[in-house]
C-alpha positions as CSV (number, residue, x, y, z in Angstrom):
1,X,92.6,47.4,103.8
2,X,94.1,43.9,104.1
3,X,93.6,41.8,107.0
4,X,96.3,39.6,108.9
5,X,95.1,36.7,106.9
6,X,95.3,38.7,103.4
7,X,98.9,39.1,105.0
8,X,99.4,35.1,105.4
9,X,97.7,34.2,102.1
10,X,99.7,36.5,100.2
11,X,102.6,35.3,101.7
12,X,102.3,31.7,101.6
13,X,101.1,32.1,98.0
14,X,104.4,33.8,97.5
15,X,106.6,30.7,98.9
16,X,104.6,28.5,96.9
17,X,105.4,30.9,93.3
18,X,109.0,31.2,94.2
19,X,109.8,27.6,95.9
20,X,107.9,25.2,93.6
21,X,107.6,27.5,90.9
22,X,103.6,27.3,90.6
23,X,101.3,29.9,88.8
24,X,99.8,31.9,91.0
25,X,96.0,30.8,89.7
26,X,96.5,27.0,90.6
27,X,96.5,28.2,94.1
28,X,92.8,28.4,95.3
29,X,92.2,27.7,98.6
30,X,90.6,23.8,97.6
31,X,93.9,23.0,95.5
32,X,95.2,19.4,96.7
33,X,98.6,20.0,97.8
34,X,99.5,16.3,96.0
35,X,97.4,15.9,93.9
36,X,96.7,19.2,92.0
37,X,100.2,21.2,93.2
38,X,102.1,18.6,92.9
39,X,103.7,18.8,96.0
40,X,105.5,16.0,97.3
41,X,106.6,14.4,100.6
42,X,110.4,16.1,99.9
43,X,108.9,19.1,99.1
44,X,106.5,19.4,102.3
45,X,109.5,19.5,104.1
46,X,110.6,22.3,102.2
47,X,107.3,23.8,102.4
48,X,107.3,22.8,106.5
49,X,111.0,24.7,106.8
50,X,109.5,28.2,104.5
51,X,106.8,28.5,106.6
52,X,108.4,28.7,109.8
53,X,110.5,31.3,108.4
54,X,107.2,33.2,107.8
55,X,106.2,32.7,110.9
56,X,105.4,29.2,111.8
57,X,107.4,28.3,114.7
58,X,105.6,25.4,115.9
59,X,104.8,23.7,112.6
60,X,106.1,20.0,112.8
61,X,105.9,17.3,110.2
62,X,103.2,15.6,112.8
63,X,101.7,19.0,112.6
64,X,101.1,19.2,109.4
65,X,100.2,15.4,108.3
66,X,96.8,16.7,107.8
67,X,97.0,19.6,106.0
68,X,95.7,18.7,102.5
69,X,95.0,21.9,100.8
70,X,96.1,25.3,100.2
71,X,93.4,26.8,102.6
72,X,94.8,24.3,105.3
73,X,98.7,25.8,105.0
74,X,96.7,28.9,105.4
75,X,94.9,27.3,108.5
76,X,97.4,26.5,110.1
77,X,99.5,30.0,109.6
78,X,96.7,31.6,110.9
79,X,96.4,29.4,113.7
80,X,100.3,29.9,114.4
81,X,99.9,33.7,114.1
82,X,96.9,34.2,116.7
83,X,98.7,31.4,119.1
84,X,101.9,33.1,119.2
């Protein structure tokens, strides 16, 4: 039985595969977002405007200056999810 956050990972893996084309086993929850996605500035905002598709509503740029990692985008969808 998956959980909401199963639900949110699989998800936000999903954006990640189909938006910035990545394989699916670079995502592990300590990937660097810069550094080991190669996720950049441009794309964050991308990233920022997918997630609040999903669900993220109150992610802002300011938000999201420190999320670093793959487990922080899930973090912070969580956090979204149980504050909404």
């Amino acid at each position: 039985m998956s959980t909401p956050k199963d639900n949110i990972t699989a998800e936000a893996k999903k954006i990640l595969i189909d938006f910035f084309e990545l394989d699916e086993a670079q995502l592990t929850p300590d990937a660097k977002l810069y550094e080991d996605l190669g996720i950049d500035s441009i794309d964050t905002i991308d990233l920022i405007i997918e997630l609040k598709k999903f669900g993220g509503n109150h992610i802002t740029p300011e938000r999201f200056k420190d999320v670093k990692t793959f487990q922080d985008v899930i973090d912070i969808l969580v956090d979204e999810n149980i504050s909404a």
